[in-house]
C-alpha positions as a printed NumPy array, in Angstrom:
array([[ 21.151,  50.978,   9.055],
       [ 17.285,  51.219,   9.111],
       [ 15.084,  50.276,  11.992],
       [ 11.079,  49.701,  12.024],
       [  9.865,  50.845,  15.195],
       [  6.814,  48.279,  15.574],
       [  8.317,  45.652,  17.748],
       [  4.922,  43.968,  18.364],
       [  4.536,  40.277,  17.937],
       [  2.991,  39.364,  14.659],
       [  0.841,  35.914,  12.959],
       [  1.66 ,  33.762,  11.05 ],
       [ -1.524,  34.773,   8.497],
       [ -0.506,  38.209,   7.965],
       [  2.816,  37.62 ,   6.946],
       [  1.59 ,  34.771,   4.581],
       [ -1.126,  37.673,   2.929],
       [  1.784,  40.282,   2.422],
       [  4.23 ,  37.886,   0.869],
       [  1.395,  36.847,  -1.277],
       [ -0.02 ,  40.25 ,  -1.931],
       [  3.994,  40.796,  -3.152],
       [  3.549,  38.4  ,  -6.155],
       [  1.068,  40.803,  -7.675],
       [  4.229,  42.835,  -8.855],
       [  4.724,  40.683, -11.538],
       [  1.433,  38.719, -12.085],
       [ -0.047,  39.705, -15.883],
       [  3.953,  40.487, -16.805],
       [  5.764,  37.152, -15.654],
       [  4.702,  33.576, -15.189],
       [  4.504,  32.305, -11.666],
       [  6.957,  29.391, -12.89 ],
       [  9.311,  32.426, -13.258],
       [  8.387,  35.169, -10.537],
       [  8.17 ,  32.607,  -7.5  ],
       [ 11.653,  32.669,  -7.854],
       [ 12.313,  36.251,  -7.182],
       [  9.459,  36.377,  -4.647],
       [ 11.003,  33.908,  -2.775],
       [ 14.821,  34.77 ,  -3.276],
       [ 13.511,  38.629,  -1.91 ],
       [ 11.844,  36.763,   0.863],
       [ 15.269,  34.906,   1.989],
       [ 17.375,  38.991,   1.227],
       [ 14.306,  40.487,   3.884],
       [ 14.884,  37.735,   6.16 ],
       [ 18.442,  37.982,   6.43 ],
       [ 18.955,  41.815,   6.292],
       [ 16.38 ,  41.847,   9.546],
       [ 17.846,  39.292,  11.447],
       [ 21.161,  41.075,  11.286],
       [ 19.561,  44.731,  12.122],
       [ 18.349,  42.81 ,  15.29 ],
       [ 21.715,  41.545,  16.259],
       [ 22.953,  44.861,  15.368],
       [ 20.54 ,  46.645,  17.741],
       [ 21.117,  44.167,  20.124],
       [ 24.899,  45.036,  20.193],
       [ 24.322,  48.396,  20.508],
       [ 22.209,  48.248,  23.22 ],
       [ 24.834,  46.175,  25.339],
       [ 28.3  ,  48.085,  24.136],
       [ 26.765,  51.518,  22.841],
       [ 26.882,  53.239,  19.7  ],
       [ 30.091,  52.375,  18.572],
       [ 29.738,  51.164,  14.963],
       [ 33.306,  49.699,  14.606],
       [ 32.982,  47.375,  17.691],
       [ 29.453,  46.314,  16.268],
       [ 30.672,  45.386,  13.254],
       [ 33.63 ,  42.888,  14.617],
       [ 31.059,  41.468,  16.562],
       [ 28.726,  40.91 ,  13.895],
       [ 32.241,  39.155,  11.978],
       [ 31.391,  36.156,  14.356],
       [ 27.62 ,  35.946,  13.197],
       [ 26.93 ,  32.464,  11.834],
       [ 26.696,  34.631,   8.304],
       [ 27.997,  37.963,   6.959],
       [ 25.82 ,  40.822,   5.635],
       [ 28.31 ,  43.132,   3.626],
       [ 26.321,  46.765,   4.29 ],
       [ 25.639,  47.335,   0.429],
       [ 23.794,  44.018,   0.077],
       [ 21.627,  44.468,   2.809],
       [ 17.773,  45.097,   1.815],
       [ 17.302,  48.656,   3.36 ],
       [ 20.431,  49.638,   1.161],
       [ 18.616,  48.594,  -1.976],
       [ 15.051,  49.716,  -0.615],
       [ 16.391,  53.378,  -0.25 ],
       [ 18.478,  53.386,  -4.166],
       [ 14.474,  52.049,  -5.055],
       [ 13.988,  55.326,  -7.239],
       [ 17.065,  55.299,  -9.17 ],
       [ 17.916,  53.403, -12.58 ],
       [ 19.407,  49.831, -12.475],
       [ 17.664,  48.298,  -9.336],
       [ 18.121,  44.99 , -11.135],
       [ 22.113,  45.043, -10.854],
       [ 22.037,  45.983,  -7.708],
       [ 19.935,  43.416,  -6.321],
       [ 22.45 ,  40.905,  -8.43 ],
       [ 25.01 ,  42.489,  -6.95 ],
       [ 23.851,  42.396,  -3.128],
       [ 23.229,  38.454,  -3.883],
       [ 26.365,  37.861,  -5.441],
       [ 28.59 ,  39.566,  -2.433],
       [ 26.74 ,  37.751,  -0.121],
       [ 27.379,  34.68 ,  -1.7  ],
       [ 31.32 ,  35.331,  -1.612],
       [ 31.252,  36.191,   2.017],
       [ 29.316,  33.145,   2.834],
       [ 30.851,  30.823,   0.088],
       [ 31.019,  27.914,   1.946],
       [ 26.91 ,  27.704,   2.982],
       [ 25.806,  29.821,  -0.537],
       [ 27.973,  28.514,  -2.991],
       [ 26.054,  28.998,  -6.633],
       [ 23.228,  28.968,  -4.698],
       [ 21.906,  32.137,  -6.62 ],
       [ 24.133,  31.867, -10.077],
       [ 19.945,  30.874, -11.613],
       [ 18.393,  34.004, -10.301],
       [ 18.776,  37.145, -12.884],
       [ 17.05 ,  40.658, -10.977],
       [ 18.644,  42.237, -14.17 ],
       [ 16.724,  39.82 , -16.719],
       [ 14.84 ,  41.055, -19.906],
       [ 12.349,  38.654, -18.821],
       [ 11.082,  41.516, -16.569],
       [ 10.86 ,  43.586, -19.46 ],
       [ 12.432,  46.548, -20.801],
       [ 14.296,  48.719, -18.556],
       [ 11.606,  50.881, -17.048],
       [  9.3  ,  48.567, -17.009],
       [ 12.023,  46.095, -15.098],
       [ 13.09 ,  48.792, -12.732],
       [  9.216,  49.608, -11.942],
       [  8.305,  46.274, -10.8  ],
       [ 11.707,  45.652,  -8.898],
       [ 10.974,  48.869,  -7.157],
       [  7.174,  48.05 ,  -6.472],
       [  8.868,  44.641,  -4.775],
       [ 11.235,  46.39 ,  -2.561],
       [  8.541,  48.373,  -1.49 ],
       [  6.737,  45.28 ,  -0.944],
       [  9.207,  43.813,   1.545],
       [  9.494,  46.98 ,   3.05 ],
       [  5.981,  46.792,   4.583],
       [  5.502,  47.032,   8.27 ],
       [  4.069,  43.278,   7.896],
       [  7.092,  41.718,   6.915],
       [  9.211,  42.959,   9.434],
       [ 11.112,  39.631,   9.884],
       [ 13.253,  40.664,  12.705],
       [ 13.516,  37.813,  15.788],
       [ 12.4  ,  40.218,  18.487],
       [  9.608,  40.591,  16.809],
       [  8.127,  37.045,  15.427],
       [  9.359,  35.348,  18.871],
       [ 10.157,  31.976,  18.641],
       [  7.702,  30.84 ,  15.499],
       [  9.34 ,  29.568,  12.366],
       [  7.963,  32.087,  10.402],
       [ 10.279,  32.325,   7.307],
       [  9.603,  28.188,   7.408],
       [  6.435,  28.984,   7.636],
       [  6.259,  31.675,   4.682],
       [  8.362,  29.254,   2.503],
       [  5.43 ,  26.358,   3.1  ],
       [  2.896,  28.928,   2.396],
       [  4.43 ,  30.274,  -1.035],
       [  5.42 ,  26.934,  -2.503],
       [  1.889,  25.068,  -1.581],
       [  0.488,  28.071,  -4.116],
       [  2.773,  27.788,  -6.332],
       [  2.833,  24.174,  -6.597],
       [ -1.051,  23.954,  -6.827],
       [ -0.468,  25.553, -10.396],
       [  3.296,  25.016, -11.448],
       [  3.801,  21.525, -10.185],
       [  1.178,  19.791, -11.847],
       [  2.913,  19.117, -15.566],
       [  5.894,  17.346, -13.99 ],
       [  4.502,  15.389, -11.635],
       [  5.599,  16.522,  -8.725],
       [  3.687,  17.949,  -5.801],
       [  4.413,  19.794,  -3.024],
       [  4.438,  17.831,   0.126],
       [  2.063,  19.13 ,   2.791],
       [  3.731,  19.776,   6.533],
       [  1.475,  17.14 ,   8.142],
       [  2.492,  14.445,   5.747],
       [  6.116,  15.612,   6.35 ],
       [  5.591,  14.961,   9.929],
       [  4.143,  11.664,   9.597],
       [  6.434,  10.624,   7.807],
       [  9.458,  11.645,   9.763],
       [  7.897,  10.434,  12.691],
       [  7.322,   6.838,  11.699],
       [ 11.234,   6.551,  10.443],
       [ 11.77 ,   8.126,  13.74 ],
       [ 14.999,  10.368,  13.632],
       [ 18.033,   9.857,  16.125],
       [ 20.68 ,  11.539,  17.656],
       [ 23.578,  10.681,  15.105],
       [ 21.575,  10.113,  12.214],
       [ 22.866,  10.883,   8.493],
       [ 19.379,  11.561,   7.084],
       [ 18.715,  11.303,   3.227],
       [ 16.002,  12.559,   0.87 ],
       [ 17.168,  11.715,  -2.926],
       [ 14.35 ,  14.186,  -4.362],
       [ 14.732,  17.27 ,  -1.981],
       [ 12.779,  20.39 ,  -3.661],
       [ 13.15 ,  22.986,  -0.956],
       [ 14.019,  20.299,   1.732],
       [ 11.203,  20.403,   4.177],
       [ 10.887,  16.977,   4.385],
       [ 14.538,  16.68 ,   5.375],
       [ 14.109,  19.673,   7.909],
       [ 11.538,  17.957,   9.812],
       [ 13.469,  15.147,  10.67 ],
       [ 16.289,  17.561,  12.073],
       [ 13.613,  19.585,  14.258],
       [ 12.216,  16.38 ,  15.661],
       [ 16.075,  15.149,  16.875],
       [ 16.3  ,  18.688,  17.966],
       [ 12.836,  18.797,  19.923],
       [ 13.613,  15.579,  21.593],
       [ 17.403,  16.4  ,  22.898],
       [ 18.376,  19.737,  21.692],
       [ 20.763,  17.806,  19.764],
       [ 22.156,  18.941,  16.2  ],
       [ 24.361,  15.621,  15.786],
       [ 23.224,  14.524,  12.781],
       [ 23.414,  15.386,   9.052],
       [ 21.25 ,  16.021,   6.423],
       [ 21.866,  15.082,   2.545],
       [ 19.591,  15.969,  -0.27 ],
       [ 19.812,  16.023,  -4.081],
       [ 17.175,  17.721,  -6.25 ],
       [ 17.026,  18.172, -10.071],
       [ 15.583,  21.332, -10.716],
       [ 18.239,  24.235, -10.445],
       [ 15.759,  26.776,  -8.91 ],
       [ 14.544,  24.43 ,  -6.583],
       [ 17.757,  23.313,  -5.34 ],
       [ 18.675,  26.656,  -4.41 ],
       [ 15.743,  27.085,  -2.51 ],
       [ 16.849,  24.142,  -0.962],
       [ 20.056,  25.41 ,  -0.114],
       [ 18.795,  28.52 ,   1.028],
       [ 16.218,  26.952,   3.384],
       [ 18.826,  25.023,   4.941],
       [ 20.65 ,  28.459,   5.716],
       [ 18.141,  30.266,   7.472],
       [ 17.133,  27.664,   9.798],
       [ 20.733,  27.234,  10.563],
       [ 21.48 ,  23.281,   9.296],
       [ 24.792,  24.083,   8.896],
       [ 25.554,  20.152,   8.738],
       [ 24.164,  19.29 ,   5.301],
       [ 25.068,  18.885,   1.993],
       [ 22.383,  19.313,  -1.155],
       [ 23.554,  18.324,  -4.542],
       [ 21.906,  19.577,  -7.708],
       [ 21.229,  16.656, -10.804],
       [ 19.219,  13.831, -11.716],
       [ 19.288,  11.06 ,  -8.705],
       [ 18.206,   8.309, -11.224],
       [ 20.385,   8.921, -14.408],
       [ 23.252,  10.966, -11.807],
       [ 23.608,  10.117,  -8.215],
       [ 25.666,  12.352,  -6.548],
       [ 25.388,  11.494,  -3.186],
       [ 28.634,   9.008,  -3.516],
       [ 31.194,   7.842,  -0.556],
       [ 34.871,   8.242,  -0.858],
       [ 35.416,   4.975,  -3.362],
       [ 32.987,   6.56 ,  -5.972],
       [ 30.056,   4.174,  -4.598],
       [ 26.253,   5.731,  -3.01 ],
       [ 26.494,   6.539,  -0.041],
       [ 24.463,   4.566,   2.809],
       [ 22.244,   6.63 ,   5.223],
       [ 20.107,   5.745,   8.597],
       [ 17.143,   7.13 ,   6.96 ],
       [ 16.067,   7.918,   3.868],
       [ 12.261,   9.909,   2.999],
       [ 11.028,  11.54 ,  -0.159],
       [  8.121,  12.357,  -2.363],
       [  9.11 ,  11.509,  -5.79 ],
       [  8.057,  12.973,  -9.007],
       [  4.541,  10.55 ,  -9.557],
       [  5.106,   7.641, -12.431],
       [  7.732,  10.267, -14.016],
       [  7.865,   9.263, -17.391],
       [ 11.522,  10.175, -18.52 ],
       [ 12.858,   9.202, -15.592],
       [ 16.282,   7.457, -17.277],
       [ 15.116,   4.205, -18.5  ],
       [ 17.711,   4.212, -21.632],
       [ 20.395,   3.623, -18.939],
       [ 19.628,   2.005, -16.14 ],
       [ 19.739,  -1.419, -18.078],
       [ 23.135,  -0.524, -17.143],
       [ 23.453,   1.496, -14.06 ],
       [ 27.176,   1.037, -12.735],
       [ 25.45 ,   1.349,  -9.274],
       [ 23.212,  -1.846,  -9.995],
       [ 20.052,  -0.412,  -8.735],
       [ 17.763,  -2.436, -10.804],
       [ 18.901,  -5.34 ,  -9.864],
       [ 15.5  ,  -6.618,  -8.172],
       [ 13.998,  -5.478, -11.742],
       [ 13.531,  -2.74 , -14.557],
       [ 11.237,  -0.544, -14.032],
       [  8.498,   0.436, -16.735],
       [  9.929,   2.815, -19.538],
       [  7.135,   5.429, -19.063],
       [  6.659,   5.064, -15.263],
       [  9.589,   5.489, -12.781],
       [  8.083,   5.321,  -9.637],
       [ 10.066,   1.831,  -8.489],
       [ 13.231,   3.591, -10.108],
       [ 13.078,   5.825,  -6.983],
       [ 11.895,   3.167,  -4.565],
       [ 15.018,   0.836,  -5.514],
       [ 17.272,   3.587,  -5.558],
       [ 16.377,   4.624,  -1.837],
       [ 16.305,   0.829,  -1.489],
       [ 20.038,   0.981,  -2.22 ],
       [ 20.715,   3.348,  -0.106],
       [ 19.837,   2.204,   2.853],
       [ 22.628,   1.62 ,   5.817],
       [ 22.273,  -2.817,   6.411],
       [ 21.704,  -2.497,   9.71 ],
       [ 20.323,   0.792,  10.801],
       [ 18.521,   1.621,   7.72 ],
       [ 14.756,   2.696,   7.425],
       [ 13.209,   4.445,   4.782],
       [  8.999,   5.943,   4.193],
       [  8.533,   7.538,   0.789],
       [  5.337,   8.489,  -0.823],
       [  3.666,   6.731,  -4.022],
       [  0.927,   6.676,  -6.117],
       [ -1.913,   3.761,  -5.568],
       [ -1.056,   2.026,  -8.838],
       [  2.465,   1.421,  -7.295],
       [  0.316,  -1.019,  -5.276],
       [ -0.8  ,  -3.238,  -7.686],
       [  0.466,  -2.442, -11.15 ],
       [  1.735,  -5.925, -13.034],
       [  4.677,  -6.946, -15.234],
       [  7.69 ,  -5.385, -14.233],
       [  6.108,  -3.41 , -11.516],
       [  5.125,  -6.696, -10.448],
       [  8.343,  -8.353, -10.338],
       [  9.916,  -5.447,  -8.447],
       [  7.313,  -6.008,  -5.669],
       [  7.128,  -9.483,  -5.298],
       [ 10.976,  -9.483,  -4.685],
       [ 10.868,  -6.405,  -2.101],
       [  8.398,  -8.795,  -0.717],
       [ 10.384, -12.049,  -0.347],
       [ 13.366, -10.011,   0.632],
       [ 11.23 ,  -9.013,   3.806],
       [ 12.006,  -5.454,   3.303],
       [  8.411,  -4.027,   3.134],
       [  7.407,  -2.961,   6.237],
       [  3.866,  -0.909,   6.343],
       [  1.283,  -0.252,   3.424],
       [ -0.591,   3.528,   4.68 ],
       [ -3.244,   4.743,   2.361],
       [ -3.872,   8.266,   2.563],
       [ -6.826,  10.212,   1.858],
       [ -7.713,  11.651,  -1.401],
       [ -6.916,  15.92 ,  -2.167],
       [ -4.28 ,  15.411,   0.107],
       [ -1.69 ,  16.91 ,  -2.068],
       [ -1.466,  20.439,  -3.43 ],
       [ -1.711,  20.728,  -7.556],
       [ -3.659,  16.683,  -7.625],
       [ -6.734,  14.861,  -6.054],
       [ -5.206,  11.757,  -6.405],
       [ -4.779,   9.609,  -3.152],
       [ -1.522,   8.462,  -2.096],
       [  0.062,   5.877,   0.026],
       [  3.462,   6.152,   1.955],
       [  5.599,   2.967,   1.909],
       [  7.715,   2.043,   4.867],
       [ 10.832,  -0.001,   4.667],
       [ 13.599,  -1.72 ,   7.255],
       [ 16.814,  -3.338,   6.605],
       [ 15.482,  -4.845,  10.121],
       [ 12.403,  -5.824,  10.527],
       [ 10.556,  -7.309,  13.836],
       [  9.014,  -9.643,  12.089],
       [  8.169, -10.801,   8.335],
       [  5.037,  -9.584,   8.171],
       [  3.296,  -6.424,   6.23 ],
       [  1.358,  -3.835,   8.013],
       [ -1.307,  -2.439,   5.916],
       [ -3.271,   0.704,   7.21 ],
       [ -6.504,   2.603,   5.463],
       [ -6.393,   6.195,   6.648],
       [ -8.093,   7.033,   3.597],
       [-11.308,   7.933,   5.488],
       [ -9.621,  10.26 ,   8.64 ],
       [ -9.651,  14.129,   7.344],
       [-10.459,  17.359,   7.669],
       [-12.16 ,  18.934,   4.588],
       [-10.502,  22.407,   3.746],
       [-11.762,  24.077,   1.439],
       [-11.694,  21.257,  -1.55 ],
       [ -8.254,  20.599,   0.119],
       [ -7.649,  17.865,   2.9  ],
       [ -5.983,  18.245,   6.037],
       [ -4.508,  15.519,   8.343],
       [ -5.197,  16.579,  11.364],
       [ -3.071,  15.677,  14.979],
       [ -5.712,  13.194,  15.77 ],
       [ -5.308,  11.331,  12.266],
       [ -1.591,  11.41 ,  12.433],
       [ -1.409,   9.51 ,  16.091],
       [ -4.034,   7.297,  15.008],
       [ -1.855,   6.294,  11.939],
       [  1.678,   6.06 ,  14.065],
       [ -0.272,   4.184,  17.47 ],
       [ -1.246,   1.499,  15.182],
       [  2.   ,   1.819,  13.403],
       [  3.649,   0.922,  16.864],
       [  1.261,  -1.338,  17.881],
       [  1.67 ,  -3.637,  15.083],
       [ -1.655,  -5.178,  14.949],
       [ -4.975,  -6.008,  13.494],
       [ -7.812,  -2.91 ,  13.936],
       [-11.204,  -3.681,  12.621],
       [-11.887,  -1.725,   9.317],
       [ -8.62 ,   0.094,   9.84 ],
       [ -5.508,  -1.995,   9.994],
       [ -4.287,  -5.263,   9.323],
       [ -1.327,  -7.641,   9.547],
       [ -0.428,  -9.791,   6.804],
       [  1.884, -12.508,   6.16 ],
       [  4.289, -12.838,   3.407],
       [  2.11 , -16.307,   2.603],
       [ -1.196, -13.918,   2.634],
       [  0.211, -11.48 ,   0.353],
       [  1.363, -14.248,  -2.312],
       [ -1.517, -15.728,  -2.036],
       [ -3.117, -12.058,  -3.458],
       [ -0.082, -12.571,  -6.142],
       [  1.672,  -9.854,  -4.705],
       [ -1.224,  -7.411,  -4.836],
       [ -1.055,  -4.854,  -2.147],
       [ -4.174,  -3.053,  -2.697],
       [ -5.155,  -2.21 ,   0.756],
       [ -8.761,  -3.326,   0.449],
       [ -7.829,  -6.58 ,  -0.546],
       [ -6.164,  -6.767,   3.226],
       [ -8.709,  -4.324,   5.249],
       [-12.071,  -4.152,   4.844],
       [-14.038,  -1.282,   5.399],
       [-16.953,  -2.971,   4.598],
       [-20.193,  -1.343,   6.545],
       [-23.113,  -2.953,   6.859],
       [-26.665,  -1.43 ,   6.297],
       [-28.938,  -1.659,   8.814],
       [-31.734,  -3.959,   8.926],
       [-35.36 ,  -2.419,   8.035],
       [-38.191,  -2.702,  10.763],
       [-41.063,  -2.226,   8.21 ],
       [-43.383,  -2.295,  10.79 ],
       [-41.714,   0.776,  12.649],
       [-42.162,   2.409,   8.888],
       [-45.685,   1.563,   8.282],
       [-46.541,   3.204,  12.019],
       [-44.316,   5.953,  11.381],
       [-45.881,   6.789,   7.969],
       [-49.356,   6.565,   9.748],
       [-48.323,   8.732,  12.185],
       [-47.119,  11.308,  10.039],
       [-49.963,  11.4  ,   8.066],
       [-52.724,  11.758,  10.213],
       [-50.071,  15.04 ,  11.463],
       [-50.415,  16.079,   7.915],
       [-54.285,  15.178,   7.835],
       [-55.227,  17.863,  11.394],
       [-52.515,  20.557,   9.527],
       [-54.426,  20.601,   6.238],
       [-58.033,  21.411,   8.333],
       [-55.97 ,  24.135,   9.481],
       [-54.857,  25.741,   6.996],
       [-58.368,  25.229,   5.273],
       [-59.883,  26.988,   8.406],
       [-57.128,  29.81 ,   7.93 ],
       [-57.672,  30.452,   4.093],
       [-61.78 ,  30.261,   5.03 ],
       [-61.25 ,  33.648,   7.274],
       [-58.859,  34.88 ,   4.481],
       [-61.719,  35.074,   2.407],
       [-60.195,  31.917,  -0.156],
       [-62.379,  28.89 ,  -0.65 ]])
């Protein structure tokens, strides 16, 4: 087995640049909608193949260099390496033909050894595709990527990244560039970490929580309601469910999940709307503590054909628009929710606020059901791959009161280069008020049900807090004697200059 012998700690930044710099293996041969995958599926083989040469150093350090002891202890590693899947095997064949079956075949035996966490988790992932080109040019660029990963940057090994979450990190990282270019067709965006956060925060995650996001992608947003139960306790009793519809994506979900070690999860792959697999034993959805997600925005084949009649009777409260299915997913987590325990925050588009007919129908009953439980508008560029603002809906089973909490964080940001940031300061800002539950001048309000049907059901936040500023008042005399005084300063620098161009010789 190979060992690197720089042990020193590394950033975040320069792992992020060499995983990035890796994707220039296949730009101007494959489309990013296609290479991510393999960048990313190489990241999670690097990852794994260094954190068992750690462990394997670390044995061998405590019993000695006795290779057949090692390798029973490594049989009680939360996951098995076999020794010809692991990356350093594959780096050092680099020069020889068929690089792509090998790299299928290191995948596919470390699927079967770890069947229960990787099952078909990388049956969409082809290293011996013609879609990297003939079979040179194929075995070129799969060499150029294992040389890649073999940098001394991406050395991925535990004693050397310390405690960060670096392979979390380098996951964010790669799928916020991705999905600034990939993501925008379908409607879905990438959800930023400190959105994540927020959001996770103001369902607020507990010890024995079964935690649900219908729309996973990679499963971030799930993943940061485990590490707050786990920050607050050190707890891991709770469970994480997920279903996403994109095959690729799923997998990345699955394979997230497995290097940060949620064994306690389950991610299904298919359509939530027109599929729903997260089902209890007597074939009916299943009921969850908390549910979160970013849907696909006003997805336009979303299932509309048959949800007239869903067998779950989802749409109950109404149909949602044939071309727009953002209250498809709203209702859905609706249903979803445990009766008494149940909370949910999920992340819309504006015109989810005040859109009529149906849309309109589906709100006002939300409303009178006293389900709706804060309004947050967020600021604009928020999201990778669009510039259109969002909000983030909040919902209880059990509510303190029957009231609607409506919050414009619209203007609290740090610009980023044409991106926006929430920063720390803009997130407690947003969850103080949250808790507080009351009215903040040009920030927050708290309406009643009667206010908001008096607005017809409109929940356009300005119609509820107003940001209004007033100019200030003119003192036109302080103008006139500030003009006056300016230009008799202009009047003594003009004789100047006149007296300076005189000497110059200029008339």
């Amino acid at each position: 087995m190979s060992s690197i012998a720089n042990q020193t700690f590394i950033e975040q930044d320069v792992i992020n640049r060499a995983v990035w710099e890796a994707c220039d293996t296949f730009r101007g041969t494959v489309d990013a909608s296609i290479y991510k995958d393999y960048v990313l599926t190489m990241l999670f083989l690097k990852y794994i193949s260094d954190v068992w040469q750690d462990h394997y150093d670390s044995y061998k350090k405590k019993h000695g260099d006795h290779p057949e002891l090692i390798e029973e202890l490594l049989k009680n590693e939360r996951f098995v390496l076999p020794p010809a899947a692991n990356f350093y095997a594959l780096h050092a064949k680099r020069h020889e033909p068929g690089n792509g079956e090998r790299i299928d075949k290191a995948l596919h035996a470390i699927e079967e050894t770890n069947i229960q966490k990787l099952r078909d988790v990388f049956q969409d992932i082809n290293f011996n595709s013609t879609k990297l080109g003939d079979e040179a040019q194929k075995n070129d660029i799969l060499r150029h990527l294992l040389e890649d990963f073999a940098k001394p940057e991406l050395n991925l090994r535990p004693s050397r990244i310390g405690t960060l979450d670096v392979i979390g990190n380098a996951y964010e990282f790669l799928i916020k560039n991705f999905a600034s270019t990939s993501g925008k067709k379908a409607g879905e965006f990438y959800t930023p970490p400190e959105v994540s956060q927020l959001m996770a925060l103001l369902v607020d995650p507990q010890e024995g929580d079964e935690i649900c996001d219908p729309t996973c992608g990679s499963g971030s947003l799930l993943m940061k309601c485990g590490q707050l139960i786990r920050q607050r306790n050190g707890s891991r009793k709770y469970a994480l469910y997920g279903q996403e519809a994109i095959g690729s994506t799923w997998a990345l979900a699955k394979m997230n999940m497995f290097l940060h070690g949620e064994d306690n999860h389950r991610i299904e792959w298919g359509d939530t709307i027109r599929n729903p697999k997260l089902l209890d034993g007597d074939g009916h959805l299943k009921h969850f503590d908390i549910v979160v997600a970013n849907p696909p925005f006003s997805l336009e084949k979303w299932g509309h054909e048959g949800a007239q009649n869903d067998k779950f009777k989802r749409f109950g409260r109404g149909l949602p628009p044939k071309t727009k299915g953002d209250y498809a997913f709203v209702l859905h987590m609706v249903e979803t929710m445990k009766p008494g325990s149940g909370r949910m925050a999920v992340v819309v588009p504006h015109g989810v606020l005040f859109r009529g007919a149906a849309e309109g129908v589906i709100r006002k009953q939300l409303i009178d059901e006293n389900l709706l439980d804060i309004v947050i508008g967020l600021p604009e560029k928020l999201f990778y791959g669009t510039g259109i603002p969002a909000a983030v809906l909040v919902f209880r089973k059990k509510k303190k009161d029957d009231k609607v909490l409506f919050i414009d964080a619209s203007r609290d940001f740090l610009d980023s280069k044409n991106q926006n940031v929430l920063r720390d300061q803009d997130l407690q800002h947003i969850l103080a008020t949250a808790r507080k539950r009351k009215n903040v001048d040009k920030y927050a309000y708290l309406a009643s049900q009667a206010e908001i049907a008096a607005n017809d059901y409109n929940l356009n936040i300005p119609r509820y807090v107003d940001t209004f500023e007033e100019e200030a008042e003119i003192d036109m005399k302080a103008v006139r004697a500030e003009r006056e005084k300016l230009k008799a300063e202009l009047a003594v620098l003009e004789k100047k200059m006149a007296g300076y161009l005189k000497e110059l010789g200029y008339e």
